[in-house]
N, C-alpha and C positions, 0 to 999 in steps of 0.2 A: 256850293262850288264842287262838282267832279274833279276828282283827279285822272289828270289822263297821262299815263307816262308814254316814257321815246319807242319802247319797244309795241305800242300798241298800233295797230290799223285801221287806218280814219279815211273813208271816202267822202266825199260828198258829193251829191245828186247837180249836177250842174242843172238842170230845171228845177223852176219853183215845185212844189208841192200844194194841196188843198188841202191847210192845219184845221179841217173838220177830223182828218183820218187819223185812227188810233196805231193802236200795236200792230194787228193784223193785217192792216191793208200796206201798211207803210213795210212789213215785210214782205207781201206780195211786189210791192212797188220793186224791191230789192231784187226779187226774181227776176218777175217778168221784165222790166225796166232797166236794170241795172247789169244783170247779167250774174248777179252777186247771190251766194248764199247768206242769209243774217242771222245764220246759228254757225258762224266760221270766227266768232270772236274780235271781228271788225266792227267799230263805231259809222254808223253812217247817218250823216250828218245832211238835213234838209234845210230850206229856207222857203220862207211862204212869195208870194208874185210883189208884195210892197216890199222886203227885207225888212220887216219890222219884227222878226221873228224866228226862231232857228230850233229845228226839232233834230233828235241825236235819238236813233233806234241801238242799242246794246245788247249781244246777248252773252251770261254770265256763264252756262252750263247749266243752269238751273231754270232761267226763266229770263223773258223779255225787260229789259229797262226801258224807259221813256224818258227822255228829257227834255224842257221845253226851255228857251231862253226867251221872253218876251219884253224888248227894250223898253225904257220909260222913256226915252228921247231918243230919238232918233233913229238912223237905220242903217245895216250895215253899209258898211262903206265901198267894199269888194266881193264878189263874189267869181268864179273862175268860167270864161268863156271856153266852153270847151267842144269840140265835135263828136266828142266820145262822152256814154250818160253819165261816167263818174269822175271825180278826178281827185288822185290821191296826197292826201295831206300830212303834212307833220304835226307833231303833238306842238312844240314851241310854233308852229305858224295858225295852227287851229285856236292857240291863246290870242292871239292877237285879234284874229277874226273875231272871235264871241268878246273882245274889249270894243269891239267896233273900228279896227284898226287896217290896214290894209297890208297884207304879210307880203305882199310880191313887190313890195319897196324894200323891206326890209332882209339882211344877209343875218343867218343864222348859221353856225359852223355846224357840222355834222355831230348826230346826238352820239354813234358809235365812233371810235378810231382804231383799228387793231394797232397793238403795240409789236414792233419786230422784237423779236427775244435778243438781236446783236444793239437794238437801242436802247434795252436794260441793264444796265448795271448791275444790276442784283440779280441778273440770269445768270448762269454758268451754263456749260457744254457738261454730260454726264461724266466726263474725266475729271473736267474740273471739280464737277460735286463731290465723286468720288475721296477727289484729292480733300478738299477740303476737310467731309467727316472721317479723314484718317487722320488728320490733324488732332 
């Protein structure tokens, strides 16, 4: 299992792909195809013409990853119709997908929330800090 966290960028190829193709092509695919650089730290995430199958191109700084998911029953369930060749995913809906699941039924709240400093309590204004370590 990958771990994929919230802050990371997940597209995926809204056309199948041909899972004969490795590293190289599938980052060509990313160029030419996609519009996408795949040395910009984005996961991009294919699926073969049965959905029996799902490849994730990565790159670390170092070098290309590959990841193959190849189901033993069945096949995904959803995949995103789109007009545009990619379409961007979240880390909690990308889990659902590789469970075989269909994430566009599913409500997930937002992985980021910024906190207002007036809805903390344990914020002060610089007077008030002030005040305090003179305490």
């Amino acid at each position: 299992m990958i771990q994929i966290t919230p802050h990371q960028r997940l597209f995926l190829s809204t056309e199948p792909v041909d899972f004969r193709k490795g590293i190289d092509t599938l980052a060509a695919v990313c160029r030419q195809k996609l519009q996408a650089d795949p040395m910009n730290g984005g996961f991009f995430v294919f699926r073969n013409r049965r959905r029996t199958a799902v490849k994730i191109l990565a790159y670390d700084g170092q070098g290309f990853w590959l990841f193959l998911k190849r189901f033993s029953q069945g096949g995904l369930a959803w995949w995103p119709q789109s007009a545009t060749p990619t379409y961007a995913i979240s880390a909690a809906h990308l889990q659902i997908l590789l469970s075989q699941g269909n994430p566009s039924q599913v409500f997930i709240p937002e992985d980021w929330r910024s906190i207002q400093a007036a809805d903390c309590p344990d914020s002060y204004s610089e007077e008030e800090a002030s005040i305090r370590e003179d305490s």
